[in-house]
C-alpha positions as a Markdown table, in Angstrom:
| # | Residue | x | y | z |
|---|---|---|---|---|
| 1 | Unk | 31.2 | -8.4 | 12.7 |
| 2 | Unk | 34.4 | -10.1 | 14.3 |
| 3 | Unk | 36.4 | -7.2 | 13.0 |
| 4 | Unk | 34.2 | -4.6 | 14.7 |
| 5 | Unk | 34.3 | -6.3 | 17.6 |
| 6 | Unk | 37.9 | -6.1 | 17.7 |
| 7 | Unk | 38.0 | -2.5 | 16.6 |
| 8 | Unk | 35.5 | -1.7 | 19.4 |
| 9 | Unk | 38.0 | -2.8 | 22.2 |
| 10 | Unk | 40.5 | -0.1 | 21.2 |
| 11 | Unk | 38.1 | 2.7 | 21.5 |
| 12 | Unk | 37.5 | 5.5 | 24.5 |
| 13 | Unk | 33.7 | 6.1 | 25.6 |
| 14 | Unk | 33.5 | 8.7 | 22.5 |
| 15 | Unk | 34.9 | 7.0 | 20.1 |
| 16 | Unk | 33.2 | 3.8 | 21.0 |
| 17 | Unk | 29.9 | 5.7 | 21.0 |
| 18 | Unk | 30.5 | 7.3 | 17.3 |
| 19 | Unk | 31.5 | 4.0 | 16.4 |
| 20 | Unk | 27.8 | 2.6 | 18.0 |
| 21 | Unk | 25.9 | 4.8 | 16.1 |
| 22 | Unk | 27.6 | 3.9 | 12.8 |
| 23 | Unk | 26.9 | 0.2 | 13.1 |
| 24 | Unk | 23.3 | 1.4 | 14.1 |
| 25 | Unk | 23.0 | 3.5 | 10.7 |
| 26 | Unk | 24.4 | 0.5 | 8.8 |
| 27 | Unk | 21.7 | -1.9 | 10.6 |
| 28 | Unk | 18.6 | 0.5 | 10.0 |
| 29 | Unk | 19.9 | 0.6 | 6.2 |
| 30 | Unk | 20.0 | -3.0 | 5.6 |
| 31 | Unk | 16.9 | -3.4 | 7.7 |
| 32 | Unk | 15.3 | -0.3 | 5.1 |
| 33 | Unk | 16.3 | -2.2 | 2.0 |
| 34 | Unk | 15.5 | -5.6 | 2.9 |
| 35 | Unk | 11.9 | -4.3 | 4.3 |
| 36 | Unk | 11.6 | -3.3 | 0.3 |
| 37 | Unk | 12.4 | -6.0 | -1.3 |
| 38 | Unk | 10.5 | -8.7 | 0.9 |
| 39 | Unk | 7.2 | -6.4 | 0.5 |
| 40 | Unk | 7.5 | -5.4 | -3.3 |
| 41 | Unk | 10.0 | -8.5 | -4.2 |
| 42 | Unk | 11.6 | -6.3 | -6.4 |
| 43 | Unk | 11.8 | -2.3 | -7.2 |
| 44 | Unk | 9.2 | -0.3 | -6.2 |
| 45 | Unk | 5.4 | -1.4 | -7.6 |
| 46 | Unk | 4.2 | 0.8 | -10.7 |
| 47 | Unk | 1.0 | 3.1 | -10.2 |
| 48 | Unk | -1.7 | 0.7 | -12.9 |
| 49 | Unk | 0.6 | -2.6 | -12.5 |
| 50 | Unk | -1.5 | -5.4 | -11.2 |
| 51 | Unk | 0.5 | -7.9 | -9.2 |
| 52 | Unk | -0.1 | -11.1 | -7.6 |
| 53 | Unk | 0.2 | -10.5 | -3.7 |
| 54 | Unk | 0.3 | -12.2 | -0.6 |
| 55 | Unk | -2.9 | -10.1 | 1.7 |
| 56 | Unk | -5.4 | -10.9 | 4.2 |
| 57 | Unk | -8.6 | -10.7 | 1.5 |
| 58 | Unk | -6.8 | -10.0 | -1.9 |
| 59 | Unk | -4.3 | -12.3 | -3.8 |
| 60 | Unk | -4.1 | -10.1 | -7.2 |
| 61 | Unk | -4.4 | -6.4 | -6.8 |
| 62 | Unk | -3.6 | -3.3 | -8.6 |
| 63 | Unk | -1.1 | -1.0 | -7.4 |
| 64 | Unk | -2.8 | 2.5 | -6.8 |
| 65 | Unk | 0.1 | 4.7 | -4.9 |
| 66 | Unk | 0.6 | 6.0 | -1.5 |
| 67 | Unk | 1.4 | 2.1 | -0.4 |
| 68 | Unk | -2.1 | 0.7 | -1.4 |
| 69 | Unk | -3.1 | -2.0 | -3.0 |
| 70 | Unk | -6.8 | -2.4 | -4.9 |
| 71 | Unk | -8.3 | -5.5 | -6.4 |
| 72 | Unk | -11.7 | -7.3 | -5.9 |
| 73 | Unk | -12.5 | -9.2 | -2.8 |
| 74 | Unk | -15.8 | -11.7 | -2.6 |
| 75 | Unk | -17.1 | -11.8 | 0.5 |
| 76 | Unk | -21.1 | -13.8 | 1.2 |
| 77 | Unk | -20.8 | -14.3 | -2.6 |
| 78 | Unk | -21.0 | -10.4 | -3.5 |
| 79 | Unk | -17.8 | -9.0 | -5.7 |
| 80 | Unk | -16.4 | -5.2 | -4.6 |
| 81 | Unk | -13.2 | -3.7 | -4.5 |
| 82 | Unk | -11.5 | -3.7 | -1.7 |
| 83 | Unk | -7.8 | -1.5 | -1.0 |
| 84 | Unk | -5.3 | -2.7 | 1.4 |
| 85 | Unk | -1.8 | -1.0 | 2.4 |
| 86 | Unk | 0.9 | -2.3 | 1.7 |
| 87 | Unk | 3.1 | -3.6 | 4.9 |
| 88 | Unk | 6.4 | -2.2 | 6.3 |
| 89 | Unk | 7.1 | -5.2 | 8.0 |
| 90 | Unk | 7.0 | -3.1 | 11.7 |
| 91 | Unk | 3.3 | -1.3 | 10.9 |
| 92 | Unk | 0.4 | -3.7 | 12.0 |
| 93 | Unk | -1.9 | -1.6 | 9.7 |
| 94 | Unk | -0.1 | -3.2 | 6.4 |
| 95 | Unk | -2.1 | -6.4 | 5.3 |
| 96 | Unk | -0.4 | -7.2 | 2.0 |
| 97 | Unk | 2.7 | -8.7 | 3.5 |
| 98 | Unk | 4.0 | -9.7 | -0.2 |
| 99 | Unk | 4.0 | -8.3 | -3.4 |
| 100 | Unk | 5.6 | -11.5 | -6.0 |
| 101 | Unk | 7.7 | -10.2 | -9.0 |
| 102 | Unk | 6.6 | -9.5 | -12.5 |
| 103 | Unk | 3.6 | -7.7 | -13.3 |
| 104 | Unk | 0.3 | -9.6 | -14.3 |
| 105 | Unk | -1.3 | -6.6 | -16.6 |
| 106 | Unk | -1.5 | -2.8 | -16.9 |
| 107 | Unk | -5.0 | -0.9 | -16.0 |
| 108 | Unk | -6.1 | 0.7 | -18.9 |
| 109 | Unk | -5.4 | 4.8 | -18.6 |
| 110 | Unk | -9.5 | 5.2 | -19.0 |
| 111 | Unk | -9.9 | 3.5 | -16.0 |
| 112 | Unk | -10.3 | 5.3 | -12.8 |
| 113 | Unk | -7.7 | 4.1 | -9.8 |
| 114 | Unk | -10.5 | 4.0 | -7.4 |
| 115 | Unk | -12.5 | 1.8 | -4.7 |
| 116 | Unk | -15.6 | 3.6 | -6.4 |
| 117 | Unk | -16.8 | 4.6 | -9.8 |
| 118 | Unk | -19.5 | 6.9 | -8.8 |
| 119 | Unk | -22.8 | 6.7 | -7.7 |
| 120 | Unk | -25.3 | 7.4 | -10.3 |
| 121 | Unk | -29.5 | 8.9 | -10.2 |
| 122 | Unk | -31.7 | 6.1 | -10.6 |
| 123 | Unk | -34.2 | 8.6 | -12.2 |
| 124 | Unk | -31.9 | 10.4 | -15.0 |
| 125 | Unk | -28.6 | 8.5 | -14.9 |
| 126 | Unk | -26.3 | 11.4 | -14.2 |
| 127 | Unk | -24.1 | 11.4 | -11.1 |
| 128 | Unk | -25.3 | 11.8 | -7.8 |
| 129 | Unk | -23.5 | 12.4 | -4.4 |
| 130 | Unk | -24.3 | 12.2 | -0.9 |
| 131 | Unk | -24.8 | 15.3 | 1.3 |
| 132 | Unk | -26.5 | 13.5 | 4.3 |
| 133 | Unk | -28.5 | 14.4 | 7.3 |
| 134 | Unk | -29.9 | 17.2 | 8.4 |
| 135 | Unk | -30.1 | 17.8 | 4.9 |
| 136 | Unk | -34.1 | 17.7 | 3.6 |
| 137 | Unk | -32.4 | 15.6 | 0.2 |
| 138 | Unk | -29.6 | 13.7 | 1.3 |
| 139 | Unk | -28.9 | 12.8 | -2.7 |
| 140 | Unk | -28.6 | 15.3 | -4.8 |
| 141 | Unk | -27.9 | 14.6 | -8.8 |
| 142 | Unk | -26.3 | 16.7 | -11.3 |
| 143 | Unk | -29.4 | 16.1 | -13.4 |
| 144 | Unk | -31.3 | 17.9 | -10.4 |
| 145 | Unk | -33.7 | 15.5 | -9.8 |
């Protein structure tokens, strides 16, 4: 940094801009790749990995895509998954601040990548969905019941 410093003092008001912005580009790559590897503490995380992670609710989660994290959270002594984003280090919506090397365990392909697996008719098992209010039926069921 000494010798930019020294470099700056010979410069005009253009050249010592240009020059600026360079050391700017240079900062906000170094600040881009250390913001990687301090959130995934290695290369990027793999769609089905799960991974041991540092969050406000999960500590081992499975990475989903689009920067989110899924695993299951026990809150009043009832299970559920939960998904939390993964953090940029400047967003204040990212709670997993840390993803730890290696990976724990794959998902199995079969298995959906959701928060959900589906809501099901209690009457005739098949799927169901919500169409809510001002609907007569708000649940309606593929087995049309």
């Amino acid at each position: 940094m000494n010798e930019d410093h020294e470099e700056m003092k010979k410069l005009g008001p253009e050249e010592h801009r240009a020059f600026m912005e360079e050391i700017r580009a240079r900062a906000r790559k170094k600040l881009q790749e250390y913001d990687a590897r301090r959130v995934t503490g290695e290369a990027d995380p793999v769609v089905g990995s799960i991974y041991r992670i540092s969050s406000r609710n999960l500590w081992v989660a499975v990475y989903v895509g689009g920067r989110m994290m899924t695993g299951i959270r026990e809150k009043f002594d009832h299970r559920y998954l939960f998904s939390e984003e993964l953090s940029n280090g400047r967003s204040p919506t990212g709670t997993v601040k840390h993803v730890y090397p290696g990976v724990l365990g794959r998902v199995p392909d079969d298995i959906p990548l959701r928060e959900t697996l589906g809501t099901v008719c209690r009457s005739c098992g098949t799927p169901a969905r919500w169409t809510g209010p001002p609907t007569p039926a708000p649940w309606v069921c593929e087995g049309g019941m």
